[in-house]
mmJSON file of the N, C-alpha and C atoms, coordinates in Angstrom:
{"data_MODEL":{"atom_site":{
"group_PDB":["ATOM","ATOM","ATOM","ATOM","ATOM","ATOM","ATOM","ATOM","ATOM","ATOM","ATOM","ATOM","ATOM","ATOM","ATOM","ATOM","ATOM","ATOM","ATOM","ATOM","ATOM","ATOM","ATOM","ATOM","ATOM","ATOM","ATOM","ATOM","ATOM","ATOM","ATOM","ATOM","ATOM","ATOM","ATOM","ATOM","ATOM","ATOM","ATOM","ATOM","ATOM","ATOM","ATOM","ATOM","ATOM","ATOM","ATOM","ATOM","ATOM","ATOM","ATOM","ATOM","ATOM","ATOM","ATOM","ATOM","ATOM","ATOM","ATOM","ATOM","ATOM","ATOM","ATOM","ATOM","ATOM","ATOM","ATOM","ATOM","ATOM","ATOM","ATOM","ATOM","ATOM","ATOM","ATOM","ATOM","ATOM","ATOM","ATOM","ATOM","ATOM","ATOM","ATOM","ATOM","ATOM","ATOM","ATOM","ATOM","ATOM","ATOM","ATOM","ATOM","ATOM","ATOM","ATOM","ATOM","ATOM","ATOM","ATOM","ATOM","ATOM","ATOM","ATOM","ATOM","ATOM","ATOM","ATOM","ATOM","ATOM","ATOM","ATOM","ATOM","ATOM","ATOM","ATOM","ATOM","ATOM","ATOM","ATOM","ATOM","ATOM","ATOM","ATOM","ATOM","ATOM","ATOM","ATOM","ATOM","ATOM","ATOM","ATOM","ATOM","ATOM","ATOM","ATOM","ATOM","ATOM","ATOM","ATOM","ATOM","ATOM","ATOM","ATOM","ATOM","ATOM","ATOM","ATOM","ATOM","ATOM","ATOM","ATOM","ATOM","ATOM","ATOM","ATOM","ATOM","ATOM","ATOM","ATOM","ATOM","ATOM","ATOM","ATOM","ATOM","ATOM","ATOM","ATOM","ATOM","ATOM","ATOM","ATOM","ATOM","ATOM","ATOM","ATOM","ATOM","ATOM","ATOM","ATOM","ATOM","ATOM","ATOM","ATOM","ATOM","ATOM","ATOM","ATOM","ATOM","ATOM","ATOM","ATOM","ATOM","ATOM","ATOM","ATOM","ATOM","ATOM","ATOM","ATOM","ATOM","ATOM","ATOM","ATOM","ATOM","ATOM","ATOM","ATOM","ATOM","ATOM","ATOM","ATOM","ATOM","ATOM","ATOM","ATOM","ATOM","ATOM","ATOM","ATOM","ATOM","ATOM","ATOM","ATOM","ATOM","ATOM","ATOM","ATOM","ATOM","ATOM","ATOM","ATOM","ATOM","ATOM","ATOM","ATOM","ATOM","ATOM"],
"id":[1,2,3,4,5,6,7,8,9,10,11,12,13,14,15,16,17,18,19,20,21,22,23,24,25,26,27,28,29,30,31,32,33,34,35,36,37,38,39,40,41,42,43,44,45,46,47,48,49,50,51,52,53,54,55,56,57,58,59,60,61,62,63,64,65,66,67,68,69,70,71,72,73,74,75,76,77,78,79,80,81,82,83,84,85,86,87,88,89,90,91,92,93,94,95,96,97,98,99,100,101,102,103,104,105,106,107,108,109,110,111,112,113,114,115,116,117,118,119,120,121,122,123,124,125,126,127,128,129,130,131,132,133,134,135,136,137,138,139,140,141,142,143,144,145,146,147,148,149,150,151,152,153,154,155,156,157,158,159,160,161,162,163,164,165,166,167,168,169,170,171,172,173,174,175,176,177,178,179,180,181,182,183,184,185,186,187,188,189,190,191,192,193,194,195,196,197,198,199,200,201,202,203,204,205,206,207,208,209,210,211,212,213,214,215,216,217,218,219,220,221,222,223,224,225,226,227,228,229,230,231,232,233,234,235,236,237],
"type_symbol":["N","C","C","N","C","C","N","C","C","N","C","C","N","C","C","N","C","C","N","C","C","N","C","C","N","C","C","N","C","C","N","C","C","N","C","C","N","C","C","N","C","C","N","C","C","N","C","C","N","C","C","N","C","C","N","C","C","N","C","C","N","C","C","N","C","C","N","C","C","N","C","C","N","C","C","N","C","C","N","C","C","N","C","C","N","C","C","N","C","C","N","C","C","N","C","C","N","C","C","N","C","C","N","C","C","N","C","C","N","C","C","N","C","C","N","C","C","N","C","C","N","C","C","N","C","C","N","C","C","N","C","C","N","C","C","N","C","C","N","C","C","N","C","C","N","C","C","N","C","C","N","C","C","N","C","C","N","C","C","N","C","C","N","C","C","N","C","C","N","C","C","N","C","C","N","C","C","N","C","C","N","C","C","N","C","C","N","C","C","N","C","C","N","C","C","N","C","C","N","C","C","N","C","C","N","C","C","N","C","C","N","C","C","N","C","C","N","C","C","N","C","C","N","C","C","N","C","C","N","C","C","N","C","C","N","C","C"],
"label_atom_id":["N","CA","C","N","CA","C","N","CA","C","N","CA","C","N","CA","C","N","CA","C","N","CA","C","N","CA","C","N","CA","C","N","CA","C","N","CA","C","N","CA","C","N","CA","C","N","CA","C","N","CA","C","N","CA","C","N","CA","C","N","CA","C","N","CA","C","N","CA","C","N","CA","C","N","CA","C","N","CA","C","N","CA","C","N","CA","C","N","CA","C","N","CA","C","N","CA","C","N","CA","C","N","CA","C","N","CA","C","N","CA","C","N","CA","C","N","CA","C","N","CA","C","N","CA","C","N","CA","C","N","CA","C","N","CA","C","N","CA","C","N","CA","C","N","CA","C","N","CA","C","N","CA","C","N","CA","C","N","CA","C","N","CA","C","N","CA","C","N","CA","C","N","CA","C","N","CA","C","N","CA","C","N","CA","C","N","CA","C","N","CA","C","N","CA","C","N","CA","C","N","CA","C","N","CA","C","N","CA","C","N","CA","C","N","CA","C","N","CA","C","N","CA","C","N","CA","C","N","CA","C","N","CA","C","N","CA","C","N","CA","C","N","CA","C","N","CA","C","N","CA","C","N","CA","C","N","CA","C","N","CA","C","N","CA","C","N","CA","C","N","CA","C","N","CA","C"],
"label_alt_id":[null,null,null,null,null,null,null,null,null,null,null,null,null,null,null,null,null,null,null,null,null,null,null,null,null,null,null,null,null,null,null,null,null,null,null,null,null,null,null,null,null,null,null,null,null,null,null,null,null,null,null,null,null,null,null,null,null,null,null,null,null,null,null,null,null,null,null,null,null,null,null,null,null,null,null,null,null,null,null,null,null,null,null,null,null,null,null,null,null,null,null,null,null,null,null,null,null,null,null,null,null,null,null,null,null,null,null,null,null,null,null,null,null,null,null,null,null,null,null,null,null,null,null,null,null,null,null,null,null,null,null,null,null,null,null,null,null,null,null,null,null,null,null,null,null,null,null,null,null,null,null,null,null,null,null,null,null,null,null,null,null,null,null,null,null,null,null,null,null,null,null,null,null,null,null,null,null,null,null,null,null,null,null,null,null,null,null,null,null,null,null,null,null,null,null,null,null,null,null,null,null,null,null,null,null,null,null,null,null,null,null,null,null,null,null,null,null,null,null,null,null,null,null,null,null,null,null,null,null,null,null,null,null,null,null,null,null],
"label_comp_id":["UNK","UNK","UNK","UNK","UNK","UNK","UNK","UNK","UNK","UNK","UNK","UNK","UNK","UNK","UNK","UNK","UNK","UNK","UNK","UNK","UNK","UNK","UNK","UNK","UNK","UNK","UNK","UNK","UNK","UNK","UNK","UNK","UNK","UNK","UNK","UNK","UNK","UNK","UNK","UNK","UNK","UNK","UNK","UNK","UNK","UNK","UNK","UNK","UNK","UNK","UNK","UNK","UNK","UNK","UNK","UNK","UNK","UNK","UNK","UNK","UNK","UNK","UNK","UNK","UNK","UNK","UNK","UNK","UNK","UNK","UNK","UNK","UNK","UNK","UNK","UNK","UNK","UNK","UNK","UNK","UNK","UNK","UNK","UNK","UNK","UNK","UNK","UNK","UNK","UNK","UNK","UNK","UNK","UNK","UNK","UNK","UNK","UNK","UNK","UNK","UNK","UNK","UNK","UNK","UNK","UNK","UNK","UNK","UNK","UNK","UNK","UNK","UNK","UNK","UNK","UNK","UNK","UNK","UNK","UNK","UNK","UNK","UNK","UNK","UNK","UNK","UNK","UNK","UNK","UNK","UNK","UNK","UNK","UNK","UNK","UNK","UNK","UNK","UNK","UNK","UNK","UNK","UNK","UNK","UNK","UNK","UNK","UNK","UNK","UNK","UNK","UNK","UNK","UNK","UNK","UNK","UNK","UNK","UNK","UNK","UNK","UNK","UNK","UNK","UNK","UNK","UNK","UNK","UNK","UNK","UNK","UNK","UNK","UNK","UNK","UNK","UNK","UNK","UNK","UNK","UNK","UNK","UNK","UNK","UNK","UNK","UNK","UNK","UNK","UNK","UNK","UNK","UNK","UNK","UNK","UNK","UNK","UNK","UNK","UNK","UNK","UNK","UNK","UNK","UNK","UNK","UNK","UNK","UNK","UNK","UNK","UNK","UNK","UNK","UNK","UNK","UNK","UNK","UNK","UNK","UNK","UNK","UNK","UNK","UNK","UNK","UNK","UNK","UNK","UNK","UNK","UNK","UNK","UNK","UNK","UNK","UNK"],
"label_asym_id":["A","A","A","A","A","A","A","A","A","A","A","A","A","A","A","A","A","A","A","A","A","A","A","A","A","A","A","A","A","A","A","A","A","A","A","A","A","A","A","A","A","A","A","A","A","A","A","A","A","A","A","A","A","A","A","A","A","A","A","A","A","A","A","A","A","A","A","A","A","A","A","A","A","A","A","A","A","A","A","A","A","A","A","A","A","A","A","A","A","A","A","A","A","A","A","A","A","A","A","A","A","A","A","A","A","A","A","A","A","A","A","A","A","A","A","A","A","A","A","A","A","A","A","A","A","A","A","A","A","A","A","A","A","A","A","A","A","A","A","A","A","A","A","A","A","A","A","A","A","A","A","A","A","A","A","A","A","A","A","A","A","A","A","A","A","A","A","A","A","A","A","A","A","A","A","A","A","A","A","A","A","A","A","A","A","A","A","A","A","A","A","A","A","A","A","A","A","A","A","A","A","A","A","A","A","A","A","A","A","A","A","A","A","A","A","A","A","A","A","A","A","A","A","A","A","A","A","A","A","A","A","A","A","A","A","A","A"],
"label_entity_id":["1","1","1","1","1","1","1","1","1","1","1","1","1","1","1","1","1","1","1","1","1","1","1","1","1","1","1","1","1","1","1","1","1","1","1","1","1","1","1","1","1","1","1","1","1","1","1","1","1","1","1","1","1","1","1","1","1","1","1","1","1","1","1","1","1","1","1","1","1","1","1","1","1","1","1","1","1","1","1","1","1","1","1","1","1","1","1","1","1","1","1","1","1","1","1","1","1","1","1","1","1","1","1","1","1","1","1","1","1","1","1","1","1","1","1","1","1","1","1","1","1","1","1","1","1","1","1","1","1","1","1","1","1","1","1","1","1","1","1","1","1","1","1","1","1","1","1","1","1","1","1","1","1","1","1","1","1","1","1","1","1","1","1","1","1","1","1","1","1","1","1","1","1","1","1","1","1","1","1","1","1","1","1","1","1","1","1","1","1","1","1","1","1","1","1","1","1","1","1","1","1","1","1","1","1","1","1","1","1","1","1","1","1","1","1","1","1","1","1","1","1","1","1","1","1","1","1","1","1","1","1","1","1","1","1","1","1"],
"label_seq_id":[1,1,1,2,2,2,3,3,3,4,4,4,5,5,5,6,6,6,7,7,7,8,8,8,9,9,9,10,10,10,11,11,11,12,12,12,13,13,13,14,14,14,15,15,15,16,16,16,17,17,17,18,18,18,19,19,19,20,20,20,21,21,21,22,22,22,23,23,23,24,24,24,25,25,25,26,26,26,27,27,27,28,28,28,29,29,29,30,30,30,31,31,31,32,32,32,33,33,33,34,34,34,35,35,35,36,36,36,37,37,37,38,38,38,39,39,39,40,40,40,41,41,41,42,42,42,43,43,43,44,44,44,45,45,45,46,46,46,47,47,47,48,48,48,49,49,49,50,50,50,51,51,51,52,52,52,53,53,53,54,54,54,55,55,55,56,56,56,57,57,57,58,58,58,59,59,59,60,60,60,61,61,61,62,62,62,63,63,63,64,64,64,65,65,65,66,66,66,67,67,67,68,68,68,69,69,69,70,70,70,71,71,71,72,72,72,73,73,73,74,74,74,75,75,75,76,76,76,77,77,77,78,78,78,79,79,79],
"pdbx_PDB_ins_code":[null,null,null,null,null,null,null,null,null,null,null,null,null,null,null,null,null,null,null,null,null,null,null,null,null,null,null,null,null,null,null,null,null,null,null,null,null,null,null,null,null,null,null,null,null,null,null,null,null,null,null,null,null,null,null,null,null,null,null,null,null,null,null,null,null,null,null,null,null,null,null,null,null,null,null,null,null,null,null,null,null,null,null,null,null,null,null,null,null,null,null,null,null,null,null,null,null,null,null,null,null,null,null,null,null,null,null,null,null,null,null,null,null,null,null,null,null,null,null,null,null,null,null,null,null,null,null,null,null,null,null,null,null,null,null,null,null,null,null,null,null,null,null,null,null,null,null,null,null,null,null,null,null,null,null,null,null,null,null,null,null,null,null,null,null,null,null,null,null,null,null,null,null,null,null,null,null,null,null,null,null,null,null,null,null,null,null,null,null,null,null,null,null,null,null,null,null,null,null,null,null,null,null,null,null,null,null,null,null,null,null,null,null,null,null,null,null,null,null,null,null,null,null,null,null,null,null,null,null,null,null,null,null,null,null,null,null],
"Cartn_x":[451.771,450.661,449.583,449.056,448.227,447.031,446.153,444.926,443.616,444.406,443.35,442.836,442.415,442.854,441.615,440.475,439.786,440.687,441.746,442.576,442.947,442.912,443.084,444.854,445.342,446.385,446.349,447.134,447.082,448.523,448.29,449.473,450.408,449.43,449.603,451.019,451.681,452.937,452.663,452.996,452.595,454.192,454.364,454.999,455.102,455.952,456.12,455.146,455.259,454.482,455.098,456.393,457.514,457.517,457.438,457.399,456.123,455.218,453.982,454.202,454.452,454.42,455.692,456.405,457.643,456.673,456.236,455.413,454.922,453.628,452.797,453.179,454.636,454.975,455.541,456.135,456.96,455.588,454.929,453.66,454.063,454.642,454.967,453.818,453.963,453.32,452.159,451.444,450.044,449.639,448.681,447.404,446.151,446.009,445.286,445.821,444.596,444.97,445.338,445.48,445.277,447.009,447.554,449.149,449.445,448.882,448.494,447.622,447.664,445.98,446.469,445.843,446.455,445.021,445.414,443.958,444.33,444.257,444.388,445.366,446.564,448.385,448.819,448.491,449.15,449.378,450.317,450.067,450.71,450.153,450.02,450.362,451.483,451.746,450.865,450.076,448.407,448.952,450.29,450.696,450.306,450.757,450.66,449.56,448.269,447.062,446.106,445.242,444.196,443.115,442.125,441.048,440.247,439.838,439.302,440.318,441.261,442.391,442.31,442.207,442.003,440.93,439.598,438.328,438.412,439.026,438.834,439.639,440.985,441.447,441.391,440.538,439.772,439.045,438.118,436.92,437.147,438.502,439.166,439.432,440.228,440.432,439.18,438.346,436.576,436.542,436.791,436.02,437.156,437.925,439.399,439.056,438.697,438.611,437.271,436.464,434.844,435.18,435.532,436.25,436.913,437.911,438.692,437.96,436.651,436.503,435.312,434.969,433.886,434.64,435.729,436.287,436.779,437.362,437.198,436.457,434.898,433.646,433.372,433.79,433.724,434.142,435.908,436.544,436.325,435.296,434.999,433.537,433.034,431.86,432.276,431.332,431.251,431.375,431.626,431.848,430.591],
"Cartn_y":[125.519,124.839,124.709,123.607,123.478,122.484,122.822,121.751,121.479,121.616,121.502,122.893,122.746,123.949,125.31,124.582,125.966,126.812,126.629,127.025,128.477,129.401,130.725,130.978,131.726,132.272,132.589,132.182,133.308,133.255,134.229,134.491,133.763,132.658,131.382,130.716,130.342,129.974,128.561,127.49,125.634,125.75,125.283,125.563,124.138,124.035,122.266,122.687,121.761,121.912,122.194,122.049,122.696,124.333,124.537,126.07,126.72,126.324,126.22,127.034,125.539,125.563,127.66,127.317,128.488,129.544,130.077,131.21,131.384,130.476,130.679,130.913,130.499,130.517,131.954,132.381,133.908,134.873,134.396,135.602,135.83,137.299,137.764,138.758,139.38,140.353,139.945,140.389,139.842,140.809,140.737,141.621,141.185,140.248,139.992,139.029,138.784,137.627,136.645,136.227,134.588,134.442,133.409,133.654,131.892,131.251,130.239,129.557,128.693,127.381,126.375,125.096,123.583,123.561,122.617,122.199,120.637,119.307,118.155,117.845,117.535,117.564,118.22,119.376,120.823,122.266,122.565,124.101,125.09,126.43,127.667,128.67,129.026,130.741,131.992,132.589,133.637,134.525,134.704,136.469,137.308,137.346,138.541,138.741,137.753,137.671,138.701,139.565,139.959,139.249,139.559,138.905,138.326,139.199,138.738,137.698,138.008,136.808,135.602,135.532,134.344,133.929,134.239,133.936,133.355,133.876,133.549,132.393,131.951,130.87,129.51,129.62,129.155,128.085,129.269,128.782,128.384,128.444,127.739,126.244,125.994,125.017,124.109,124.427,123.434,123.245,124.194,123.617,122.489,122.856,121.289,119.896,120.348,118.816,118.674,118.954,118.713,118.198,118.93,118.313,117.363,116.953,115.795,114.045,114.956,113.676,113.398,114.045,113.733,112.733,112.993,112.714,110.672,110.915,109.24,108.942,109.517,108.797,108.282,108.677,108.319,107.169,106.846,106.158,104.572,104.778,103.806,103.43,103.501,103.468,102.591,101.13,100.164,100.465,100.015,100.553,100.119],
"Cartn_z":[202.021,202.62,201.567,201.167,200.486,200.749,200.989,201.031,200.029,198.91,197.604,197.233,196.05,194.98,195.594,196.96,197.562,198.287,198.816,199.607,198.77,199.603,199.163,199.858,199.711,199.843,201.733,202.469,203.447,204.438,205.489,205.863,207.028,207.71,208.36,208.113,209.217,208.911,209.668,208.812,209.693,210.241,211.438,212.401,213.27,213.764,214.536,215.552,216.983,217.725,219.177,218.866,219.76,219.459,218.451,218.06,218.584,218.465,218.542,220.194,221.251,222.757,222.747,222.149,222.537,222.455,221.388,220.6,221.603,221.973,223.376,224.367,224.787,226.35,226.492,225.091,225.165,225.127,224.572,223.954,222.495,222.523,221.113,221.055,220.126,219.647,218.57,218.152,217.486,217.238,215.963,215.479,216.468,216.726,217.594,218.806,219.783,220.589,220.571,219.126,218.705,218.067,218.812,217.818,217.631,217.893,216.867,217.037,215.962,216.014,215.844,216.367,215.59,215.017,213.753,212.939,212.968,213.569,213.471,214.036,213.559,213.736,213.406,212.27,212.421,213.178,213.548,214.04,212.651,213.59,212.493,213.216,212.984,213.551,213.136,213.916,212.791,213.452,213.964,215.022,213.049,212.523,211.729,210.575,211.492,210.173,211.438,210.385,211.059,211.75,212.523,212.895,211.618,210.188,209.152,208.859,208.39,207.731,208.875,209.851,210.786,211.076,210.35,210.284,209.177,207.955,206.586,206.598,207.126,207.043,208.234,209.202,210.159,208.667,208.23,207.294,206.392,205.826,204.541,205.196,206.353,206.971,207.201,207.401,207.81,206.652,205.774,204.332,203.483,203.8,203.258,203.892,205.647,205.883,205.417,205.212,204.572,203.087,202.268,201.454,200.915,201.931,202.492,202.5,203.906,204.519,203.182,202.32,201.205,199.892,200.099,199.159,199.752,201.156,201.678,201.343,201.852,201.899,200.502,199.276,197.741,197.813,198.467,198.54,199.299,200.165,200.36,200.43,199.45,198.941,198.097,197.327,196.467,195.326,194.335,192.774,192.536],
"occupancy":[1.0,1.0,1.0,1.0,1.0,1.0,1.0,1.0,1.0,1.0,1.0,1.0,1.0,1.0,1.0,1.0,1.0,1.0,1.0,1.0,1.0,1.0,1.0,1.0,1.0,1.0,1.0,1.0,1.0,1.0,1.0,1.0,1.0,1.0,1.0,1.0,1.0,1.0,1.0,1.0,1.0,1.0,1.0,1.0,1.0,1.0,1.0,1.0,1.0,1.0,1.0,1.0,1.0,1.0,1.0,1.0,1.0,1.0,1.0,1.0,1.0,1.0,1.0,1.0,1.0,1.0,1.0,1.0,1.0,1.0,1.0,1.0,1.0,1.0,1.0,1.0,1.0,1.0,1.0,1.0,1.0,1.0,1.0,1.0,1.0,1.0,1.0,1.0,1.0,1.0,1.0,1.0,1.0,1.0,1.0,1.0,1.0,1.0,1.0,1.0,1.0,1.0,1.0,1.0,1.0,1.0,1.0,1.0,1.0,1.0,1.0,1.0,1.0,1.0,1.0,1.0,1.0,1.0,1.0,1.0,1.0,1.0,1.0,1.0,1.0,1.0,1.0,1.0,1.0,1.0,1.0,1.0,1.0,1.0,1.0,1.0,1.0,1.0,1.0,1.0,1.0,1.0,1.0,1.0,1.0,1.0,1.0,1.0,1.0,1.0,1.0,1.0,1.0,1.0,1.0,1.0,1.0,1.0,1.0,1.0,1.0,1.0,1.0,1.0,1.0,1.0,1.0,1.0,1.0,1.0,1.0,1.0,1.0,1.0,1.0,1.0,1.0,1.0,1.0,1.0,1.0,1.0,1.0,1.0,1.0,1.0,1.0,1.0,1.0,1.0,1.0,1.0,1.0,1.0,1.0,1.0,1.0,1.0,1.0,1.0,1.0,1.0,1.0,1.0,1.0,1.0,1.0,1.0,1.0,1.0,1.0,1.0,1.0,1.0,1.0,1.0,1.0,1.0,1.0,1.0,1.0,1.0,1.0,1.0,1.0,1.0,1.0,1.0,1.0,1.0,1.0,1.0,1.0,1.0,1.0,1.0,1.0],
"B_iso_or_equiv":[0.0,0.0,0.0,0.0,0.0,0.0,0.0,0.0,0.0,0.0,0.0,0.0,0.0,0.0,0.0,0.0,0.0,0.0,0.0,0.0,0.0,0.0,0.0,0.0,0.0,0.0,0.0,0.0,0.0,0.0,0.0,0.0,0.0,0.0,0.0,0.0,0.0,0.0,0.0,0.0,0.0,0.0,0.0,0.0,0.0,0.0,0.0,0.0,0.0,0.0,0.0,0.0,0.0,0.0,0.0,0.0,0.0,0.0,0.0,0.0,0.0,0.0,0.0,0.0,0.0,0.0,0.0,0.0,0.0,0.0,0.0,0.0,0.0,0.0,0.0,0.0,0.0,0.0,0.0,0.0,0.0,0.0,0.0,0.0,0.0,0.0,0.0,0.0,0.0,0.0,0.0,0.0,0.0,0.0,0.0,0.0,0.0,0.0,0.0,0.0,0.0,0.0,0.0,0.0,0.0,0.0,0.0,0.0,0.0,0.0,0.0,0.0,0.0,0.0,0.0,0.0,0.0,0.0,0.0,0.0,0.0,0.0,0.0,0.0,0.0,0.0,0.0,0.0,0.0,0.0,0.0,0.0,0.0,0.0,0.0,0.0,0.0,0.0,0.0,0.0,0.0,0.0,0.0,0.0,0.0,0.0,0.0,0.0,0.0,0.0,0.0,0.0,0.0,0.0,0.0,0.0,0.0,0.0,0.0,0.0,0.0,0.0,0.0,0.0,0.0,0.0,0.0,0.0,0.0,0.0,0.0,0.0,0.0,0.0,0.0,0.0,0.0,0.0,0.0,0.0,0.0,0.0,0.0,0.0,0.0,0.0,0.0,0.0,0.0,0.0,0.0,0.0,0.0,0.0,0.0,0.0,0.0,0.0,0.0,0.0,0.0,0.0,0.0,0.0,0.0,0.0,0.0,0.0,0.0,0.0,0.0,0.0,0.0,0.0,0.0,0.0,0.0,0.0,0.0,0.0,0.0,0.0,0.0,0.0,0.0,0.0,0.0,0.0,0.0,0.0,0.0,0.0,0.0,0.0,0.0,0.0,0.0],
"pdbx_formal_charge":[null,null,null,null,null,null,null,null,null,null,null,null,null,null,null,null,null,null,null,null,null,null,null,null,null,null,null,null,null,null,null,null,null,null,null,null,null,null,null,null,null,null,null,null,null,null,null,null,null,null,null,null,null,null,null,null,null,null,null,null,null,null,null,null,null,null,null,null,null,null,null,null,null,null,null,null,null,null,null,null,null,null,null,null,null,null,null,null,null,null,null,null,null,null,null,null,null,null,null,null,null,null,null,null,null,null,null,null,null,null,null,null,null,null,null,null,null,null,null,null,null,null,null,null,null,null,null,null,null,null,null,null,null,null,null,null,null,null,null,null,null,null,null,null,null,null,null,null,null,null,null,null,null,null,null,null,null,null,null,null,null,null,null,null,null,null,null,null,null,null,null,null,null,null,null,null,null,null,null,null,null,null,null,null,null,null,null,null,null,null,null,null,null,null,null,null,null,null,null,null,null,null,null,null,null,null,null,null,null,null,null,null,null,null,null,null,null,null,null,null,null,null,null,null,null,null,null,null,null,null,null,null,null,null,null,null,null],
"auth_seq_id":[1,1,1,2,2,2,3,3,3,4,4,4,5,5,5,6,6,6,7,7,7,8,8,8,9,9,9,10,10,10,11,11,11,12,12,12,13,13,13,14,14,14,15,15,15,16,16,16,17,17,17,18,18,18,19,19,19,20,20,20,21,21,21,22,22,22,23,23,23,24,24,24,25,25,25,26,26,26,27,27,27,28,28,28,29,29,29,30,30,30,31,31,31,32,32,32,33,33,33,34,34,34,35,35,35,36,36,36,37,37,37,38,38,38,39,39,39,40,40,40,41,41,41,42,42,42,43,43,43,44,44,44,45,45,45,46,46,46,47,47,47,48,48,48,49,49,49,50,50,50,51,51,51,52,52,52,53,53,53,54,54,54,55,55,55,56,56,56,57,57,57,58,58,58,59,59,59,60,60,60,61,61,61,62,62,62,63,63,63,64,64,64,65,65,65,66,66,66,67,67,67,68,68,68,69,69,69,70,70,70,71,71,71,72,72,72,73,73,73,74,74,74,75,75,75,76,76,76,77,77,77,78,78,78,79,79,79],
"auth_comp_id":["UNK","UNK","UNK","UNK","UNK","UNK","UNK","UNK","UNK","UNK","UNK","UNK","UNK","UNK","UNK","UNK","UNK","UNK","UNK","UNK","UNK","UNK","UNK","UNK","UNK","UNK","UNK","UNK","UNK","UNK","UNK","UNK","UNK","UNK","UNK","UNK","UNK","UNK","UNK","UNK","UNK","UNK","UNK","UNK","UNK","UNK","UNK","UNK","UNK","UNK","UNK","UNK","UNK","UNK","UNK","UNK","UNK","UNK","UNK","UNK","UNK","UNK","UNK","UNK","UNK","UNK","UNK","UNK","UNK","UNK","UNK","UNK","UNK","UNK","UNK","UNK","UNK","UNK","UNK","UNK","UNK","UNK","UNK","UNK","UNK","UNK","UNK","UNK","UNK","UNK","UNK","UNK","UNK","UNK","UNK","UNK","UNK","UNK","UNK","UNK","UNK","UNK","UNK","UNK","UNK","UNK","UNK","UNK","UNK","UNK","UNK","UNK","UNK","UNK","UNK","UNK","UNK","UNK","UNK","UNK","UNK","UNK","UNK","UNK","UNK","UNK","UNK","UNK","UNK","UNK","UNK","UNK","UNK","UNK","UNK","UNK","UNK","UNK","UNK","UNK","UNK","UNK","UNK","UNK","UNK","UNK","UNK","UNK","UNK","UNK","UNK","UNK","UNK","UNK","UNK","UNK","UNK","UNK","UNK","UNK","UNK","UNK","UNK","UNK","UNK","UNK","UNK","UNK","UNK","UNK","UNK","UNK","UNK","UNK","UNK","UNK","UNK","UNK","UNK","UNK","UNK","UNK","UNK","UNK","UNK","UNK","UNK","UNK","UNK","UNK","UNK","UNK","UNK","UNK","UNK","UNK","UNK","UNK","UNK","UNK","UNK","UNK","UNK","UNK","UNK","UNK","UNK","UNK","UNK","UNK","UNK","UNK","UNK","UNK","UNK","UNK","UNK","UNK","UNK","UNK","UNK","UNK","UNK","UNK","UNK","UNK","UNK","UNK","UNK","UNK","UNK","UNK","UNK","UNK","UNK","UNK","UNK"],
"auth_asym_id":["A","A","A","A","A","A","A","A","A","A","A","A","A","A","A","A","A","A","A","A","A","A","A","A","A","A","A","A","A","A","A","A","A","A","A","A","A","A","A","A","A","A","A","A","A","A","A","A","A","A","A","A","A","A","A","A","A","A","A","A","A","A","A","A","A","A","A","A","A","A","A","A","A","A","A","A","A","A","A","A","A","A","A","A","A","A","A","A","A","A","A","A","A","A","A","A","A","A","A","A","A","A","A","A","A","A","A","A","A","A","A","A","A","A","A","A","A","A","A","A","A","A","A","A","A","A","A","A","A","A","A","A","A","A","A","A","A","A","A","A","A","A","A","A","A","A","A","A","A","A","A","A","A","A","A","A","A","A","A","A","A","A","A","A","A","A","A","A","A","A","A","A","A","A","A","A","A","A","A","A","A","A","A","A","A","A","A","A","A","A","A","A","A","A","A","A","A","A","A","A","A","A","A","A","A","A","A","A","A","A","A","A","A","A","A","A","A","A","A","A","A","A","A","A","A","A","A","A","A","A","A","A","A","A","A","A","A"],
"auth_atom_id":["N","CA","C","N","CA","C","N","CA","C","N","CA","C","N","CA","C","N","CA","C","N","CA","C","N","CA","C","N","CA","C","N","CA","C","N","CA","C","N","CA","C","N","CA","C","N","CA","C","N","CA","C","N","CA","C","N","CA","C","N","CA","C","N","CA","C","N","CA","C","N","CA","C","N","CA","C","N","CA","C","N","CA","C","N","CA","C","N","CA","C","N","CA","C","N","CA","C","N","CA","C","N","CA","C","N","CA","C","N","CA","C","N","CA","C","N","CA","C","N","CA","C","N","CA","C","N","CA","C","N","CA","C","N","CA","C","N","CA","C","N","CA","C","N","CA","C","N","CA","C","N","CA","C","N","CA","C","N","CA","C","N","CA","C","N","CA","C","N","CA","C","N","CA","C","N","CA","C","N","CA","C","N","CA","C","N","CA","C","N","CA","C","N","CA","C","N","CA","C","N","CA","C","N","CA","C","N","CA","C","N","CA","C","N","CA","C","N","CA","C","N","CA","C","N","CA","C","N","CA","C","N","CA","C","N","CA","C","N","CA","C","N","CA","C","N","CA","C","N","CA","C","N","CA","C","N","CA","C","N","CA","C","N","CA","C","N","CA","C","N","CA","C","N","CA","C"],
"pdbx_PDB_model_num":[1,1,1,1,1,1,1,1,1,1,1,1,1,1,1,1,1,1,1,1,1,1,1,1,1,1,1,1,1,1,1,1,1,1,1,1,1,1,1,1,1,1,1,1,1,1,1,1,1,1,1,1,1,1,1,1,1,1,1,1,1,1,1,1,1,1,1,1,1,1,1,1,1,1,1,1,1,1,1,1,1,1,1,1,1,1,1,1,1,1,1,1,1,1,1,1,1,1,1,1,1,1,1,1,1,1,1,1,1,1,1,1,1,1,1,1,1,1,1,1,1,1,1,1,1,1,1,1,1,1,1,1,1,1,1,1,1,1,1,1,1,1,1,1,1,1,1,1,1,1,1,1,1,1,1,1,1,1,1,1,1,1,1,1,1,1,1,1,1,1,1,1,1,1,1,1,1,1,1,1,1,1,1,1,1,1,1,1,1,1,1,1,1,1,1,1,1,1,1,1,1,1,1,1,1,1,1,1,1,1,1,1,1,1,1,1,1,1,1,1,1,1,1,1,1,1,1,1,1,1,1,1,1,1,1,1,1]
}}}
């Protein structure tokens, strides 16, 4: 998974969205409550990230599409 070179390392697994629905419907086991996220059209399996590690990559994620959408906005801007 990569979303440009701020992207730190973490333990997030991108996951279909069928996988996604299963995970949720079984439960599973977790470090915390949270056992996955979608960010746009992606999902993320977070069963084995801590509450910090799922804050920290929450906040890695805002900061890619910020990133992202700064980088369109260049793009369609006039020469």
């Amino acid at each position: 998974m990569c979303y440009g070179h701020s992207m730190r390392y973490h333990k997030a697994v991108e996951i279909t969205q069928r996988e996604a629905d299963s995970i949720i419907a079984t439960g599973g086991a977790s470090l915390t409550d949270v056992v996955v996220i979608s960010h746009g059209d992606k999902w993320f399996d977070v069963r084995s990230m801590t509450r910090a590690e799922c804050e920290a990559f929450f906040a890695d994620l805002a900061r890619a599409e910020i990133a992202a959408d700064g980088e369109e906005a260049k793009k369609s801007l006039p020469n």
